[in-house]
N, C-alpha and C positions, 0 to 999 in steps of 0.2 A: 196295639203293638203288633200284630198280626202283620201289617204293611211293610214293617221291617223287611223281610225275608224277603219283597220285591224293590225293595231299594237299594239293599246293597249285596256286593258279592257274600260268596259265601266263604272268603278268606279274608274279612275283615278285622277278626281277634288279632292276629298280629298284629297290622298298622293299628290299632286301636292300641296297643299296649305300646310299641314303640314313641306313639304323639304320647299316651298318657306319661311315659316316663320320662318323657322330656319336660313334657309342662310341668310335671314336679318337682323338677330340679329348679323351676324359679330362673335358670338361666337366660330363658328368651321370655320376651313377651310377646304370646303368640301370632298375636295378629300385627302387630308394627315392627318386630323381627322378624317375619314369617319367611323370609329366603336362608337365612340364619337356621330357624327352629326347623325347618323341609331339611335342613341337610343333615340337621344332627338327629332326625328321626330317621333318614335314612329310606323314605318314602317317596312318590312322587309326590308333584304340589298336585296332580289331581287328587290322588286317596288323602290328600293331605288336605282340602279343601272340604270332599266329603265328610270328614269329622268332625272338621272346625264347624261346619255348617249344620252339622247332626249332632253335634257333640250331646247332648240334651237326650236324644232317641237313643243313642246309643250306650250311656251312663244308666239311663231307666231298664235298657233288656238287658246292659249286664248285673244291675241290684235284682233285678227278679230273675236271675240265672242263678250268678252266682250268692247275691245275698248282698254282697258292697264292694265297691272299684278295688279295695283294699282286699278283700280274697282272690279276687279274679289277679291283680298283681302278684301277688303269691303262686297263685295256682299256675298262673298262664307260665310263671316262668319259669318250674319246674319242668 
């Protein structure tokens, strides 16, 4: 996990919560809406592409951050 820190910016919690709040609404399907789902996150399609592509590395550093997607959703959005 250490790798992390050189793969992505260091202002990646937001888009990160952005894509995650969209994908849970179910509304789009991320990857065969994905002009759709980039506009309702409000991202570029590159940081937009970063996650979808990471999404895996980055679910794993936020459960050993915060503990589960579902605290960090919380937390982030206070």
């Amino acid at each position: 996990m250490l790798y992390l820190d050189m793969i992505v910016n260091k202002d990646w919690r937001p888009n990160f919560y952005k894509y995650e709040k969209v994908r849970r609404s179910g509304r789009y399907n991320m990857i065969m809406e994905a002009k759709q789902a980039i506009k309702a996150c409000g991202i570029s399609s590159k940081e937009y592409r970063d996650i979808l592509l990471g999404y895996s590395t980055y679910k794993h550093y936020i459960e050993a951050q915060y503990g589960s997607v579902d605290k960090f959703m919380r937390k982030f959005r206070e």
